[in-house]
C-alpha angles and dihedrals in degrees: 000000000000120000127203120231104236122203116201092199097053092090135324089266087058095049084048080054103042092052104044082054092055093041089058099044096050086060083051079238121155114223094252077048087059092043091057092061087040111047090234123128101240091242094065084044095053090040098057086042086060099035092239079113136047115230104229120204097264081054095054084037095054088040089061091049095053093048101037095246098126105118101023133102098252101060122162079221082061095047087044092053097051088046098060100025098070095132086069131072135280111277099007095104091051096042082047089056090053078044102060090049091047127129088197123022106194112179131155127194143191132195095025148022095281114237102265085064109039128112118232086250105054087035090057100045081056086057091047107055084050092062091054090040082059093241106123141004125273078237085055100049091054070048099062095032091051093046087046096053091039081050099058090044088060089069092055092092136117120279086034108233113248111250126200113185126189110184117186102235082249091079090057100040086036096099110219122184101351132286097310101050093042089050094052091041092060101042072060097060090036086053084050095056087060107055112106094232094046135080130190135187138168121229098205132211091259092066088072118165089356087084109094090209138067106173131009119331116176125188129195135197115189126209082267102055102248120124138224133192138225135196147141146195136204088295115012144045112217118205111209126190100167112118087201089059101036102046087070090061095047093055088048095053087051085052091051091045093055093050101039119090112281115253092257093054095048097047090053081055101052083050095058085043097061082049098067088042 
């Protein structure tokens, strides 16, 4: 039987390849052995080992069930993420997949409405004015939008995670998109607010240089209690699973919590807000 050399390093899709062929041989699995725990017919299997085919997400999904990876850090869904993800920043497939798995999502954001939040339609203009500015594709941009929304749908899940939100006032007085898309974007946030497993305040401008943060900070507790960072700057995501250099973070987000508006009294000011639009 022929076999085809495979070079990791050839591409993303060949060290997908490469891995899952490994993976499999290591078990002493054929490939029709490995589409029996996958649910995948063997010729699908031999053709992404060997690139003539993609892995979509229900491949790398049913991978991680046949090897027992589901749950762990080093899913093929992770691999698959970063793969196809390559228009977004450095560690943020990889901090959406934790995400996705979190008891308490904490983020604060300044500027705009952060991703989590954001509408199709704001999230899309923003997409949008990448693509004229010559920063990403118009393939990239269906990219983002696509990822944002598949993001959100990942915290529709049973026990709902818990999901505390700080926005600077910026992100609510920064117009995005024109009246429409500005107005639908707040009665979001507004329906946010409402949810019994959500909380939302505004840190307004008054707070000046109180406020610990000046761009996205993102903080995760997982179902055992341990805790993870994002943040970015201009150019990369950094993942952070230190507790000496998150914890910081965590106590000044408490601090921010206790100093922003309550969520009674932001909501009242997104509501003005939608007024004047």
């Amino acid at each position: 039987m022929n076999r085809k050399d495979l070079n990791p390093e050839a591409s993303p899709q060949a060290a997908f390849g490469a891995r899952l062929r490994s993976s499999r041989e290591a078990r002493g699995w054929t490939q029709a052995e490995l589409s029996t725990h996958m649910g995948i017919s063997g010729g699908h299997i031999s053709g992404v080992e060997t690139t003539r085919k993609t892995p979509s997400l229900r491949f790398a999904k049913a991978a991680d069930k046949a090897f027992g990876l589901t749950g762990t850090d080093v899913t093929f869904e992770r691999q698959w993420r970063e793969m196809h993800h390559s228009s977004l920043l450095e560690g943020y497939p990889e901090y959406v997949t934790y995400q996705g798995r979190a008891a308490e999502i904490r983020v604060f954001e300044s500027g705009l409405v952060p991703g989590l939040l954001q509408t199709p339609e704001y999230a899309r203009v923003l997409a949008d004015s990448d693509v004229q500015r010559g920063d990403i594709t118009p393939e990239q941009a269906d990219e983002r939008v696509g990822y944002l929304i598949e993001q959100q749908a990942m915290l529709v899940r049973t026990p709902s995670p818990i999901i505390f939100v700080v926005l600077d006032e910026s992100c609510i007085r920064t117009p995005i998109g024109g009246s429409a898309v500005m107005d639908a974007q707040l009665a979001h946030l507004i329906e946010f607010a409402g949810q019994s497993h959500t909380a939302l305040q505004i840190a307004p401008f008054s707070m000046a240089e109180r406020k610990p943060f000046i761009r996205l900070v993102c903080l995760l507790t997982m179902a055992d209690r341990s805790l993870m960072s994002y943040v970015e700057s201009e150019t990369q995501g950094n993942l952070d699973r230190e507790l000496p250099s998150v914890l910081p973070l965590v106590r000044n987000y408490h601090r921010l919590q206790i100093e922003a508006a309550s969520q009674a009294e932001s909501v009242a000011m997104i509501e003005q807000l939608r007024k004047g639009i």
